[in-house]
Structures are given as C-alpha cells and as structure tokens.
C-alpha positions as CSV (number, residue, x, y, z in Angstrom):
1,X,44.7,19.8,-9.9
2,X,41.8,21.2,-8.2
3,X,39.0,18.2,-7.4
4,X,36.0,18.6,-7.5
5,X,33.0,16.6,-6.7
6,X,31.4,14.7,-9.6
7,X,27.8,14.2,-10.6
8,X,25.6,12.6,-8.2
9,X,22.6,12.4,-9.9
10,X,19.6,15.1,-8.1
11,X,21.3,15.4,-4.7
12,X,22.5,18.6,-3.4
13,X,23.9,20.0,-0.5
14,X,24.7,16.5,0.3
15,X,26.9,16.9,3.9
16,X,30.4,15.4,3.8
17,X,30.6,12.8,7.2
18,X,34.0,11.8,6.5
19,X,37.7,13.0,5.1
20,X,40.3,10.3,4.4
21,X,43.2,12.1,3.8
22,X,44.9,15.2,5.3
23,X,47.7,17.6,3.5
24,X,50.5,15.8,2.3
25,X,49.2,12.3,1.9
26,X,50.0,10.6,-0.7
27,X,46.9,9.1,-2.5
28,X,46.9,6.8,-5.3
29,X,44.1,6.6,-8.2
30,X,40.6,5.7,-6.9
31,X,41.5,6.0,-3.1
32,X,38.8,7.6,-1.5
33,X,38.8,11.1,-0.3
34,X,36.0,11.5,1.2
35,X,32.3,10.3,1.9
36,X,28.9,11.9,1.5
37,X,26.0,10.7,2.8
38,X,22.2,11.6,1.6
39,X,19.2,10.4,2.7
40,X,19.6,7.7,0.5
41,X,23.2,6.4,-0.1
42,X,26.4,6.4,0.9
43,X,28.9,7.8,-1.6
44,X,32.8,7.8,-1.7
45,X,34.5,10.3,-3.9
46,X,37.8,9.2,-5.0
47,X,41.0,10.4,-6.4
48,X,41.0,11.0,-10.1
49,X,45.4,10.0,-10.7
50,X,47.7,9.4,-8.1
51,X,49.5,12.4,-6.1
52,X,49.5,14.5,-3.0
53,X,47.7,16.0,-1.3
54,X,48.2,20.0,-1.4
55,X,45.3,21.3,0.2
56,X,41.9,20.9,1.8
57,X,39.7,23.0,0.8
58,X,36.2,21.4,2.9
59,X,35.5,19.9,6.4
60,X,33.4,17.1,7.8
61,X,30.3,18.5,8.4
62,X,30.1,21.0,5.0
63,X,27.7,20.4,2.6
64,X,28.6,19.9,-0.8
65,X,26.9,19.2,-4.7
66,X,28.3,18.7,-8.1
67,X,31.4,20.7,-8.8
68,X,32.3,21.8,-5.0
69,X,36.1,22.2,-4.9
70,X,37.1,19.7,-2.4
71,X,41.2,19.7,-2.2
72,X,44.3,20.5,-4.1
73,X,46.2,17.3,-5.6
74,X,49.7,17.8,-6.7
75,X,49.8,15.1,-9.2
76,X,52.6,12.5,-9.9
77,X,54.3,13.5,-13.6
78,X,52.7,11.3,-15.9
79,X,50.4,10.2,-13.9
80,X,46.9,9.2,-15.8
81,X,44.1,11.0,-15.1
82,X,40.6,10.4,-15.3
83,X,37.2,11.5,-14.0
84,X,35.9,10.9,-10.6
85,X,33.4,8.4,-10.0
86,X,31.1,7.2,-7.2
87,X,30.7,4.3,-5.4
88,X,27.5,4.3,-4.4
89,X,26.2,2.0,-1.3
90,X,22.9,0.1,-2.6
91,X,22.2,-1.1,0.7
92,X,20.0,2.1,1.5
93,X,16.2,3.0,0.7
94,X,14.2,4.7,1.9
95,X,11.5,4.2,2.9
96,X,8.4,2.5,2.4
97,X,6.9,0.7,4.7
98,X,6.2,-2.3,3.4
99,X,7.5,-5.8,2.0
100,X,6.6,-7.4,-1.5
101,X,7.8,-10.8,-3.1
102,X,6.1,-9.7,-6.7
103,X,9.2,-9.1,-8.2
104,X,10.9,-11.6,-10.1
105,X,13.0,-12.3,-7.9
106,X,13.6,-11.1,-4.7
107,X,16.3,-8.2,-4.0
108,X,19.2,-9.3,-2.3
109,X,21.2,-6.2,-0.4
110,X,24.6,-6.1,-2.5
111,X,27.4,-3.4,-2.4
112,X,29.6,-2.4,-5.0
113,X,32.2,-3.6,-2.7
114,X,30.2,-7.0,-2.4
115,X,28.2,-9.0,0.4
116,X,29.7,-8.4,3.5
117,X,28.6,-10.9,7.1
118,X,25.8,-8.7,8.8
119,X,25.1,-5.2,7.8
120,X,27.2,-2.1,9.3
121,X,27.1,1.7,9.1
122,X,30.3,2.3,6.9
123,X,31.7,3.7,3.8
124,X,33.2,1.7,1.0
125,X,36.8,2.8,1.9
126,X,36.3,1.7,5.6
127,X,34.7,-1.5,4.5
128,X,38.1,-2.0,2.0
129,X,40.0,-1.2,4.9
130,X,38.5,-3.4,7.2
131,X,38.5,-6.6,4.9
132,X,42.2,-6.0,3.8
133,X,43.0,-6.0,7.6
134,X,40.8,-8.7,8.4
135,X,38.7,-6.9,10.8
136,X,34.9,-7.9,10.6
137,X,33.2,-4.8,11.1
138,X,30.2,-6.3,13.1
139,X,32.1,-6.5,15.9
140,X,33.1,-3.0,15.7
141,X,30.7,0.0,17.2
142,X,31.1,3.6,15.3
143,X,31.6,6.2,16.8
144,X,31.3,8.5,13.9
145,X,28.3,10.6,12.9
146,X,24.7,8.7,13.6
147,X,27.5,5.5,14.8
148,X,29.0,5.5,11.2
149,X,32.4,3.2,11.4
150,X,35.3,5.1,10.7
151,X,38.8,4.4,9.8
152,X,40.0,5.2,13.2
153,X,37.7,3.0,14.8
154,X,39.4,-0.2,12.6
155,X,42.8,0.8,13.6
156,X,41.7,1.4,17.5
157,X,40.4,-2.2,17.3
158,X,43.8,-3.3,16.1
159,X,45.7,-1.7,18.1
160,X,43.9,-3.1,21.7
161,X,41.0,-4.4,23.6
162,X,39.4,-1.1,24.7
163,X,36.5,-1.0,23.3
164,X,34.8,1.8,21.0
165,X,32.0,4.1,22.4
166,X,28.7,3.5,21.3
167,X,27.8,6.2,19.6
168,X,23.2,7.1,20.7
169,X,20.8,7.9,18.4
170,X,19.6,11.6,19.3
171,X,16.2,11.8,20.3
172,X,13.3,13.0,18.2
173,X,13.0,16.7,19.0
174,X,10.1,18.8,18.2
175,X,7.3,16.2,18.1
176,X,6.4,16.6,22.0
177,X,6.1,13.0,21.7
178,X,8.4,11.8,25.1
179,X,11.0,9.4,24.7
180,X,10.3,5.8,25.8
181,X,12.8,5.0,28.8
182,X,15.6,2.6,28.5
183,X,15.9,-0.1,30.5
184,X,18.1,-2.9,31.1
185,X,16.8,-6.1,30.1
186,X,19.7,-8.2,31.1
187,X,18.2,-8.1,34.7
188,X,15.4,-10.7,33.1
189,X,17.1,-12.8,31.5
190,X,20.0,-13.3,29.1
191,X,19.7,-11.0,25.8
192,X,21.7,-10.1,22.4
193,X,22.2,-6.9,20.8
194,X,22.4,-7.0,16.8
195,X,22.5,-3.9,15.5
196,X,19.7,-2.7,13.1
197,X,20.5,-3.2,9.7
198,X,21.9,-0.3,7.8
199,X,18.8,-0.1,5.4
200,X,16.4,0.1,8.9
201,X,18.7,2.8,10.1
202,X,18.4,5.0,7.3
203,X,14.2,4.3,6.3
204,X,13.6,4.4,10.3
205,X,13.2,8.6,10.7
206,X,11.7,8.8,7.5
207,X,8.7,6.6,8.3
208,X,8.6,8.1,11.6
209,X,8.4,11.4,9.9
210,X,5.7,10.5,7.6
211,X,3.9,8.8,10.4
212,X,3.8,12.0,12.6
213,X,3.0,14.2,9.9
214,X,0.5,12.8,7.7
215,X,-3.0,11.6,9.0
216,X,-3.1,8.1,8.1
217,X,-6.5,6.0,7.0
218,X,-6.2,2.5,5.1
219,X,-9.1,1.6,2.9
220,X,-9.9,-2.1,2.1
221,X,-11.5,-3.8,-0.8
222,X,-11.0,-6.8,-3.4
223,X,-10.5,-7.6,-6.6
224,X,-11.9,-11.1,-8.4
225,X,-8.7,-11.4,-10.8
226,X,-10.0,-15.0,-11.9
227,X,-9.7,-14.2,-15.8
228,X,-6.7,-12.1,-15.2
229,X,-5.0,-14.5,-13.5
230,X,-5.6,-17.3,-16.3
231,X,-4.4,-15.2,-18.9
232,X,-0.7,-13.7,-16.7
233,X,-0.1,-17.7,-16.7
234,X,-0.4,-17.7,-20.7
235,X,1.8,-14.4,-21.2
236,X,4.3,-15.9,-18.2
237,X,4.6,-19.3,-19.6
238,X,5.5,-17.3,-23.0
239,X,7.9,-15.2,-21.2
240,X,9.9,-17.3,-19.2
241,X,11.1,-18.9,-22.8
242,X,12.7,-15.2,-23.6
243,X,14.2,-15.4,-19.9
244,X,11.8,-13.1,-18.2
245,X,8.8,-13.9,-15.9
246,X,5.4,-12.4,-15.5
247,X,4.2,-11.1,-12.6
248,X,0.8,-9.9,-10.9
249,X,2.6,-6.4,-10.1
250,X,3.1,-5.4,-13.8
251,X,-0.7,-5.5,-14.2
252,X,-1.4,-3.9,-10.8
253,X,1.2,-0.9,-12.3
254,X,-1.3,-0.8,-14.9
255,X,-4.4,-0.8,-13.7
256,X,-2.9,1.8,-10.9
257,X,-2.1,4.4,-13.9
258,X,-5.6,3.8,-15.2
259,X,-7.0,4.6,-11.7
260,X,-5.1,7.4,-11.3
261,X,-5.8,9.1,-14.4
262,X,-8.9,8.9,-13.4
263,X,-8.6,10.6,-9.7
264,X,-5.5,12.5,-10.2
265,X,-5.7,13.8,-6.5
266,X,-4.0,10.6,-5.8
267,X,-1.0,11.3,-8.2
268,X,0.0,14.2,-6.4
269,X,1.7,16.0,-3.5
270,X,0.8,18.7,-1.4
271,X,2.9,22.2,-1.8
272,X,4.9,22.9,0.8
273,X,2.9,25.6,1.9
274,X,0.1,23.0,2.6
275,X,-2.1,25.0,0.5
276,X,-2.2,23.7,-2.7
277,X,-2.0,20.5,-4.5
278,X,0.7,19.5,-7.1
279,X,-0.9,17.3,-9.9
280,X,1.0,15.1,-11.5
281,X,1.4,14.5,-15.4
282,X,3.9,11.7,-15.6
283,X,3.1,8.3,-13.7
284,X,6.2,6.9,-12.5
285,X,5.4,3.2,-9.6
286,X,7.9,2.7,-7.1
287,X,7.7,-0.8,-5.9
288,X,8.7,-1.4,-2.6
289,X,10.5,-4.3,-2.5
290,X,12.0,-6.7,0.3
291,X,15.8,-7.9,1.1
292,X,17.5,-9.6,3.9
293,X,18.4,-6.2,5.5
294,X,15.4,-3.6,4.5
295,X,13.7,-2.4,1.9
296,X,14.5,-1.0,-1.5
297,X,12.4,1.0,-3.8
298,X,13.0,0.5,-7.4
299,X,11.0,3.2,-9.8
300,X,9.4,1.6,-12.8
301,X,9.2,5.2,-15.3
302,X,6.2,6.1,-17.5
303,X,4.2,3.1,-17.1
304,X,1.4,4.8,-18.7
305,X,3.5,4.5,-21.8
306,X,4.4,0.8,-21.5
307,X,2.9,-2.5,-21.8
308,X,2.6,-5.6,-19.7
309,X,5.6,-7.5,-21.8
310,X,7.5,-4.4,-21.0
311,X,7.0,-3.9,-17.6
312,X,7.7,-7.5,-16.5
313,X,11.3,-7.2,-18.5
314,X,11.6,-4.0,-16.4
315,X,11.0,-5.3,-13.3
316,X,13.7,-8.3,-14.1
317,X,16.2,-6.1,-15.4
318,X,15.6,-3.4,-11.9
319,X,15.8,-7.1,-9.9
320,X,19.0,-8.0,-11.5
321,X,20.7,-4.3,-10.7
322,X,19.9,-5.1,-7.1
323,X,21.4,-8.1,-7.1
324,X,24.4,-7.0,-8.4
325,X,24.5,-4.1,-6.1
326,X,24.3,-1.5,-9.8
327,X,20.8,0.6,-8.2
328,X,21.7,4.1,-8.3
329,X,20.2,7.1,-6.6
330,X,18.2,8.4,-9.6
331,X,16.6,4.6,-9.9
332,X,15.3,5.0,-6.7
333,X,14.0,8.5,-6.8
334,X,10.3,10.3,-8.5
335,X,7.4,8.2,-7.9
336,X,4.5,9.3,-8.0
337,X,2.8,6.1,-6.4
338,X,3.8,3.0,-4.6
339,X,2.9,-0.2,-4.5
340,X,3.8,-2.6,-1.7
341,X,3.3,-6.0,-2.1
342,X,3.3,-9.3,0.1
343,X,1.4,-11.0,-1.9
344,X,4.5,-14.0,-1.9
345,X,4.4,-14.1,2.1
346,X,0.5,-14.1,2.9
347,X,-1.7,-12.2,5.1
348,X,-5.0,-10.3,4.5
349,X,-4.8,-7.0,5.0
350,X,-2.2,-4.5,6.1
351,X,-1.3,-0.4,6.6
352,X,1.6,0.4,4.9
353,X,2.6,3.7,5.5
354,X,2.3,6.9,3.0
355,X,5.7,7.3,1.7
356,X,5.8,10.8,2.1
357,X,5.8,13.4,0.1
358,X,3.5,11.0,-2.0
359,X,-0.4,11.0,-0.8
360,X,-1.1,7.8,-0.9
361,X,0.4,4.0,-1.1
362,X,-1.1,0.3,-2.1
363,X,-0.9,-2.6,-0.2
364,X,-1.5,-6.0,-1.9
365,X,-1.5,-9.4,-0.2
366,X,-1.9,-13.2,-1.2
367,X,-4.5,-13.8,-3.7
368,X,-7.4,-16.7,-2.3
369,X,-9.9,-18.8,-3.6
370,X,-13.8,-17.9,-2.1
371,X,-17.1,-18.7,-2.7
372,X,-18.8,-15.8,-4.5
373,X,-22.6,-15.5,-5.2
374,X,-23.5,-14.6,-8.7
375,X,-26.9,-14.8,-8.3
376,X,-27.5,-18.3,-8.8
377,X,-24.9,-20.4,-6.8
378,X,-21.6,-19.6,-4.8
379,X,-18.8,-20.4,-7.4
380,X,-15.2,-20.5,-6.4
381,X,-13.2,-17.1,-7.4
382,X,-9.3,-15.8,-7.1
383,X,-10.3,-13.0,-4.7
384,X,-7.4,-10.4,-4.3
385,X,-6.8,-7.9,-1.2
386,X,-6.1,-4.6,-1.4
387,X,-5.0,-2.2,1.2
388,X,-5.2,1.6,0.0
389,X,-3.1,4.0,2.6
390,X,-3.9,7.5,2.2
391,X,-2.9,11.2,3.5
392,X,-6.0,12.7,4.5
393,X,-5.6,15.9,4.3
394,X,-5.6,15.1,0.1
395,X,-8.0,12.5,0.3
396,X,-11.3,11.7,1.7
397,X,-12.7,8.3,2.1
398,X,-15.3,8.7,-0.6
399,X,-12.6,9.3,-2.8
400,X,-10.3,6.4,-1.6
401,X,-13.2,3.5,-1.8
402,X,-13.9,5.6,-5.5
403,X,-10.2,4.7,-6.5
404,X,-9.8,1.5,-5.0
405,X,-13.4,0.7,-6.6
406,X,-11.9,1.6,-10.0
407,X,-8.9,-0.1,-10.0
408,X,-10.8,-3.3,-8.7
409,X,-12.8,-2.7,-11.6
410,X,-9.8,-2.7,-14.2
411,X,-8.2,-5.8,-12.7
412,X,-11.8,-7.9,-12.8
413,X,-11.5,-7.4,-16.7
414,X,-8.4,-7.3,-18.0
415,X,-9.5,-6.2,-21.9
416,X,-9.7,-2.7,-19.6
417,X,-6.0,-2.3,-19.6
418,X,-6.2,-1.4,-23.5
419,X,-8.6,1.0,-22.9
C-alpha cells in the first residue's frame, strides 16, 4: 500500500522534521510515521492498518502537501484499513501580540494527547513515548530541528546521564540588526532556565517579522459604552440560562465590521509586490486570545452575517474546542482583522502588534467609570479604551482616528449595530 499524506486543511509544502520508522519496521495502525511541522502546528501522520515497512519514499527535511507519497507498507493479511488522520498539536498560534480575557472563558493550552507538566517542543509520538516510559520531557533538551525532542533524545536519557546538546536558535539573518551578546548571568547571582513555552517559540519570529517589516503607529481614543453596557447585561443574563454568556467582544466584532465597511483600506492586505492593495469582501475577526503558555487566535467567520446571540454562542463553542485541545489549523487561519483584548486584566492603553499580512489590529482594555461634561454637569460614564495598531504604509493617521472615530461612534449607540 502506497501512503500518502492526508488532508491538512490549506497548508502546503509543509517540511517533514521527523521520520519514525525505517524499512522493515513493523508498525501497527495509528503509529506515527512521521511529523510535519507548519508555521502553525505540529502534525503526526500515522499508519492507516498495521504492516511493514517496504520502502521510504521521503526524507527529513522534504517538503510535502496532501497526497505526497511518503512510504511503501506491506500490510498484515486482513488487516483493517482505514484513512490517515492527523493529530494536530493545538498548543501553537501564531501570532498576535496580544492577550484578551473577553472570551467566555479563558483558553487553556490542551493537546490531543492531553495536558502535559510544562510545555516542550515535541511531536505527539515523542510525547506517547515519553509518558509510556515515564520520562518527563521538561527535563529533556532537543536536539532536533529548532531544539524539537526527538525519540532518540528519550532513549539517550534512558540509557545514561550524559546529557543532550542544546540545540541554539540561529540568528536573525538579513535584518542588519546585530545580535545582542550572551552573557553569563550566573556570575551575579543564582538563576533558572525554563524554557519558553512552545506557543512563544513558534509566534516569536513571526512578531519579530512583522515588527521589522511593517512601520508601526497605534492610535488612541474611547468609547462611552454606558447604554451598551446596560443592555449586554440584559442579553447576558438571558443567555447564561441557554448555557452561553455574553460578552463585550461580540459587540466590538460588530461594530468593527461596520467600521470596516466603511474604510475598507483597513480590511485589506498589501500585494506582495507592495504595489497594490487587496480589498477584502468577506469580514472574518480573529480574536487573539490568552492561555497559560501563549496565545491562540480563534477566527470568528462572516460576522457581517451574524448577530450578537450568535456570535457569543460562537465564541463559547471556539472556547470549548480549546479547551479540549479540538482547534484545527483552518480555525485559526483568514482573518481579515484582529481584535486583542485585555479588557479582564486592566491597563489603559497598549500597542499590539499588526499581525501581519493584516494592516491593522485593535487593542481594547478595562472599561472605567469618569466624569464626562455634557454641557451642564460632569456625569459619571463607562468610558472604554481603544488602542488601533496600524501598517502605515496602508494607513495614514487621518484615516486611523476616522476609523477609530467610527467605531466609537457605533459602540456609543448600540441601535447602530442594526443599521
């Protein structure tokens, strides 16, 4: 039986960083044969019926996509067959730069393998390895590609003391930006190295990336979300009888599309000849979201065509999937704008970083009560932040404070959002 690689969702040319087997193994149904890494998840392909191994027809380091021919299993008579699946790791995300406590609840980093102490760089079929051996793979260091965990590196720690190689993280090339030197802060005073967490590992280049590469400015204004806010309290109260709650961050999706239809500039990405602007005709919110380990950035699709009730049971089912560890690549792939809240922490302004190749990213933080003249008196009013990052080669300042200015606008009255 010639195996090949199943679907996996948008990816291609998605490089293989590890092969589990050699010619002649014997491999029984779902073992893993090897492991593909994008940018953002690990994925394990495994066998489809037990057998051997004939032949193998790739090598770490090739890049693969749905259908590749990866090896020749001579299968076991009568074995069952069935298709290959994919274990994805939903510990990964890329990417923005910011935290937000808006959602239901917040997302826990799960595997499909489970919660595991710590976070480490390895596949599921090093991690089943490890836990049937009894090897906690924080202690270990990889010495596989970008310090990945491999197989050997469990058995090596099994087998003696000596210790694995740590495996450095190659330096940014191309930037002319000079590396900052190392030193060896034990010389001060006692210290601890704990690794970063696997999500931090993976969104690190990527913000770096968009940092170097798109000229940053964050715009600040605020909303008076007074009525709004009494009237998310009616529809919440409502809600959490039907097992669902009500959030600020479904009406901020809202009023966001509204904005955005308005100055499409901002629902858009720039060609890759830097010479043109893509407009966007579908309004899909990623929400970046905080975890114990990093970030994750569940899209919310066609919220133009959605309402408030719908969007909150959205947003608690897309919480739920994290919990359980059940986000999959395409759930965390085509926004067109994010929002990044930390409005459940505090603070009062922030600059969360453009998540690249969007144009431009909102910041929201905690919600205060101030005094606000009306004309007559100060009277006390739920004042809301907003932070609005922006690329600006796309987007000019008077277009920014335009945006933020109309979205402010559609939150202060919320009989807008029907509009």
């Amino acid at each position: 039986m010639e195996i090949t690689v199943p679907d996996i969702g948008d990816f291609t040319d998605v490089p293989i960083v590890e092969i589990h087997v050699k010619p002649g193994d014997p491999v029984n149904a779902e073992d893993s044969l090897i492991t593909l890494e994008s940018d953002k998840a690990t994925m394990d392909v495994p066998a489809p019926s037990s057998g051997t191994v004939e032949k193998l027809l790739v090598k770490v380091g090739d890049r693969v996509g749905q259908g590749t021919a990866i090896l020749l299993l001579r299968v076991d008579e009568g074995a069952m067959t069935q298709p290959p699946s994919l274990l994805p790791q939903q510990d990964t995300l890329p990417t923005p730069p910011a935290e937000t406590a808006d959602l239901p609840n917040s997302l826990p980093s799960a595997t499909s393998e489970g919660p595991l102490p710590g976070d480490v760089h390895a596949s599921p079929s090093v991690r089943r390895v490890a836990r049937e051996l009894g090897v906690d793979l924080t202690k270990l260091r990889g010495t596989g590609e970008k310090g990945r965990i491999t197989k050997d590196d469990v058995l090596a720690f099994l087998a003696g003391p000596t210790k694995a190689p740590v495996a450095t993280a190659p330096a940014v090339q191309g930037t002319g930006i000079p590396e900052i030197p190392a030193q060896d802060f034990s010389k001060f005073g006692p210290i601890e190295t704990k690794p970063l967490a696997r999500i931090k590992r993976l969104s690190g280049p990527h913000l770096h990336r968009a940092w170097l590469n798109i000229p940053h400015v964050t715009h600040n204004d605020e909303a008076d979300i007074t009525e709004l806010e009494a009237f998310r309290r009616e529809l919440d109260t409502a809600g959490r009888e039907k097992g669902y709650r009500v959030t600020l961050l479904a009406f901020l999706m809202k009023a966001s599309v509204l904005a955005l239809k308005q100055h499409p500039e901002l629902n858009s990405s720039l060609s890759p000849e830097k010479d043109a602007l893509i407009l966007k005709r579908y309004y899909h919110i990623g929400v970046a979201a905080d975890t114990p380990d990093g970030l994750v950035v569940p899209v919310i699709r066609d919220v133009d065509r959605k309402g408030i009730v719908e969007l909150s049971q959205e947003l608690a089912a897309a919480s739920k999937r994290a919990r359980d560890g059940k986000l999959s690549p395409s759930d965390m792939q085509g926004a067109s704008f994010t929002i990044s809240s930390l409005g459940g922490i505090g603070g009062t302004s922030f600059t969360p970083i453009v998540n690249a190749p969007e144009v431009a990213i909102l910041g929201v933080v905690r919600s205060k009560m101030a005094p606000v003249w009306n004309g007559e008196s100060f009277v006390p009013r739920l004042m809301l932040p907003l932070s609005l990052s922006y690329d600006h080669r796309v987007i000019d300042g008077a277009l920014a404070a335009r945006f933020e200015r109309q979205l402010c606008h559609v939150l202060e009255d919320v009989r807008r959002l029907v509009l």
